[in-house]
C-alpha positions as CSV (number, residue, x, y, z in Angstrom):
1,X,8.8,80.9,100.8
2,X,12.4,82.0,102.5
3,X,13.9,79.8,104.8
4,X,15.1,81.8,107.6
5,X,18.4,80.4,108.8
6,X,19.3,81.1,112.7
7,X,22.5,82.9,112.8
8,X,24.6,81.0,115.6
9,X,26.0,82.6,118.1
10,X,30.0,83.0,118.7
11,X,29.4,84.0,122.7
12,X,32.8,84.5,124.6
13,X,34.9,83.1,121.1
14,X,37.4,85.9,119.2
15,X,37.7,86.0,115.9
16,X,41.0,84.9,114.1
17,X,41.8,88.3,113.0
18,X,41.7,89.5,116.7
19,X,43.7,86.3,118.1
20,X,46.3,87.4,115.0
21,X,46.5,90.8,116.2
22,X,47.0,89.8,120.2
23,X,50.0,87.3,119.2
24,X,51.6,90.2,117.0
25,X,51.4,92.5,119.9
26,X,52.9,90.2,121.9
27,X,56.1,89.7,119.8
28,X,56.4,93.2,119.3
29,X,56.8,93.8,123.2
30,X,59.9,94.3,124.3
31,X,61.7,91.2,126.6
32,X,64.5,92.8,128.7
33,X,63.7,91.6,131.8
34,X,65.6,88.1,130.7
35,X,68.1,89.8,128.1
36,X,71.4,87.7,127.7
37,X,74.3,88.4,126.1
38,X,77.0,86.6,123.9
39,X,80.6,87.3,122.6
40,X,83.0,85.1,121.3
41,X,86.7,86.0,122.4
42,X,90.0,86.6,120.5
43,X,90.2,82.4,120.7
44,X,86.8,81.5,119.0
45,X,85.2,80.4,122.5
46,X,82.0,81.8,123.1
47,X,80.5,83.3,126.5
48,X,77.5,84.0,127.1
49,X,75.7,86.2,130.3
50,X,76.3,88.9,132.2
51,X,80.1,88.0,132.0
52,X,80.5,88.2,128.6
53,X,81.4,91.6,128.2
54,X,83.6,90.9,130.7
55,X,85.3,87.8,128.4
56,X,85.2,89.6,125.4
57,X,86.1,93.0,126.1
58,X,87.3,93.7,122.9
59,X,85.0,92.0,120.7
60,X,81.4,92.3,119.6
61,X,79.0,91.8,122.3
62,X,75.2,90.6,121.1
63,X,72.1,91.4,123.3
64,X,69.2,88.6,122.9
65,X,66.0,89.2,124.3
66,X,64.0,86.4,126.6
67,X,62.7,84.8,122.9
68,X,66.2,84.7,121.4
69,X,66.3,87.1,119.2
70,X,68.9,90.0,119.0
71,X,67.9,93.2,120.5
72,X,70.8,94.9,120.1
73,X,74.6,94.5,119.1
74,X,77.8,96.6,120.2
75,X,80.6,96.7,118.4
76,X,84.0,95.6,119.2
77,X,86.3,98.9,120.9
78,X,88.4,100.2,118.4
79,X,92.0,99.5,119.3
80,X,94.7,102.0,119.6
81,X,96.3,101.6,116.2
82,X,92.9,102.1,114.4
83,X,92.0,105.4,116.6
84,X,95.6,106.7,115.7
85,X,94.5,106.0,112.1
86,X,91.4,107.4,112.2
87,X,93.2,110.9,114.1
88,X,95.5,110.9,111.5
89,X,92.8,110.4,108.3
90,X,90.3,113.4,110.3
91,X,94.2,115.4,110.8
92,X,95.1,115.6,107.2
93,X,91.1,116.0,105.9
94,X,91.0,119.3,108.1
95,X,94.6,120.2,106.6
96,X,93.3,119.7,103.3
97,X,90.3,121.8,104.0
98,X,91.9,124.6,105.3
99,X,94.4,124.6,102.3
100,X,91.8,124.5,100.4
101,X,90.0,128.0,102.5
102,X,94.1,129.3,102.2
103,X,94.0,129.4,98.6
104,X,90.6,130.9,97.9
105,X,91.2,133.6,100.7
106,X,94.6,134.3,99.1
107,X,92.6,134.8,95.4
108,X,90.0,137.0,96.6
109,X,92.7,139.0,98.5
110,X,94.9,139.6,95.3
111,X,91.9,140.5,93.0
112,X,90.5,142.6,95.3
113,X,94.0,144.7,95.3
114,X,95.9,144.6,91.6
115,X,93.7,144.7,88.3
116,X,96.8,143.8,86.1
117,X,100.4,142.5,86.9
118,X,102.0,146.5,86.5
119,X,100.1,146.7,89.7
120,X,102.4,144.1,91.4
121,X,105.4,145.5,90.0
122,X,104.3,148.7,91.9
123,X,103.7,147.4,94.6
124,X,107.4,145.7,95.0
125,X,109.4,148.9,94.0
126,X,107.7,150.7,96.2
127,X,108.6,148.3,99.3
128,X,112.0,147.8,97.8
129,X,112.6,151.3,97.8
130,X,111.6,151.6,101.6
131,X,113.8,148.9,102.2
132,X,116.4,150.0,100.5
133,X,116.3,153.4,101.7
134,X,117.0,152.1,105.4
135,X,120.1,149.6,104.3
136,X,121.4,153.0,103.0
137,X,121.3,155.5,105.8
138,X,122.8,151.8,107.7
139,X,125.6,151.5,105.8
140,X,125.9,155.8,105.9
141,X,125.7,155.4,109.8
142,X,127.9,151.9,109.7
143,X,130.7,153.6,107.7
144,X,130.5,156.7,110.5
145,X,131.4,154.5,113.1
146,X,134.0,152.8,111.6
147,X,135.6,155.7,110.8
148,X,135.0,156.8,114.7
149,X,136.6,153.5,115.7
150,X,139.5,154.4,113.6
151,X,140.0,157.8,114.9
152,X,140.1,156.7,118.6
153,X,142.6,153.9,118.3
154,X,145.1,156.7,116.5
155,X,144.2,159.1,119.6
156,X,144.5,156.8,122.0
157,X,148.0,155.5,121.1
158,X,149.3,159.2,122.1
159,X,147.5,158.5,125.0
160,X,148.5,157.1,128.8
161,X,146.7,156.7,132.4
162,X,142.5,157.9,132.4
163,X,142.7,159.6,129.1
164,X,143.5,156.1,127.2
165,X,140.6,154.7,129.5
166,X,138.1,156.9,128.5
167,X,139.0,156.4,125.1
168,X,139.4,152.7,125.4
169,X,135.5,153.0,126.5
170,X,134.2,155.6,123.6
171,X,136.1,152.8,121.1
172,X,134.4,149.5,122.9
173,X,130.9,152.2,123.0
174,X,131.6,152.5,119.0
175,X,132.1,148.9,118.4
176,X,128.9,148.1,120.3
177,X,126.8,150.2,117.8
178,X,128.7,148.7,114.5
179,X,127.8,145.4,115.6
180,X,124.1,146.5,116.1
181,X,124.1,148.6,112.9
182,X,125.3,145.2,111.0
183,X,122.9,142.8,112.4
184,X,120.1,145.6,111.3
185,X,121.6,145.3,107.9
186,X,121.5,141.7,107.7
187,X,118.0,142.0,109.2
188,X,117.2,144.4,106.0
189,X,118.3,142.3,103.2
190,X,117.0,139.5,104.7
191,X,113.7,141.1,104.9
192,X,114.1,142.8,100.7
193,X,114.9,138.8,100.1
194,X,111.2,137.8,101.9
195,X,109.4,140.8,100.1
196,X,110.8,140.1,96.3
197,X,109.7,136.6,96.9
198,X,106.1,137.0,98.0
199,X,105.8,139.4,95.3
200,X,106.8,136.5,92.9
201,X,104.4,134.3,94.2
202,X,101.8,137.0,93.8
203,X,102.6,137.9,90.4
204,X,102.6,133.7,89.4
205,X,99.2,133.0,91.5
206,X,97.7,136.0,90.1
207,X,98.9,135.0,86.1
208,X,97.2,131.8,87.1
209,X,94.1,133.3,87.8
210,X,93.8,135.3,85.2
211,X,94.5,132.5,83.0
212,X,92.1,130.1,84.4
213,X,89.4,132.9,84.3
């Protein structure tokens, strides 16, 4: 015959699991209403409270909670020479990148436009010849006036009273315009100088390409 064995009765008693659970939760809760906080200073001497941040303004400030433990931690301000650093690092990154966006822009552009390099040797006699053109008719023009200038000084050495005037002011007129026409001329071969140059870079960047591909 089975013995029946009366169970016994736990009444208001938890069970270890839930007391387990119930001191978990209660370490997990968060314990700001005491926080304190802790630095140590540039001499080693350690503050702690509300006046630490205060004392260690630039070092590492430590948030405990009621129970001790850290709750949070902020880092020490970053001093002038390391922000200047950092600008500096971030200043030539973006440099680099943009470089970088240059080059590739300046590749697509030049084999979007010339298939081989006669097509670059076009494309500079054409803009030399414009160029040239204009120092031409210049030094046409240029010549013109000197030869004006020339022509009034003879004249007005016959010349006395308000007709030497007026032909003093045709001459200082002339000279004006020469000085205009040769700063246009120096303007001119500057500029054939710029364009024969960019088309050498062209040609080279574009061999390059073509040599990589």
């Amino acid at each position: 015959m089975n013995e029946i064995v009366p169970t016994k009765r736990l009444g208001n008693r938890k069970s270890p699991i839930a007391v387990l659970g119930g001191l978990m939760l209660i370490l997990l809760l968060p314990a700001t209403s005491h926080a304190i906080k802790k630095c140590q200073d540039a001499d080693g001497n350690w503050h702690y409270g509300d006046t630490a941040v205060d004392e260690c303004e630039r070092s590492k400030v430590t948030t405990l909670n009621s129970r001790g433990f850290i709750s949070s931690e902020d880092e020490a301000p970053k001093t002038a020479e390391e922000l200047a650093a950092e600008e500096a690092s971030l200043a030539k990154e973006r440099a680099e990148e943009q470089r970088v966006a240059d080059e590739k822009a300046e590749r697509e552009r030049l084999l979007s436009i010339y298939q081989t390099e006669a097509d670059i040797d076009r494309q500079l006699d054409n803009q030399i010849y414009s160029v040239d053109s204009s120092i031409a008719v210049h030094k046409v023009y240029l010549k013109g006036m000197k030869d004006k200038v020339e022509r009034l000084t003879k004249k007005k050495a016959s010349q006395n009273g308000s007709p030497a005037a007026r032909t003093q002011g045709e001459i200082d007129q002339a000279k004006a315009k020469i000085e205009e026409s040769e700063a246009e001329l120096k303007h001119l071969d500057e500029q054939k100088q710029a364009i024969q140059a960019r088309f050498a870079r062209e040609k080279e960047l574009f061999r390059s390409i073509k040599e990589g591909a």
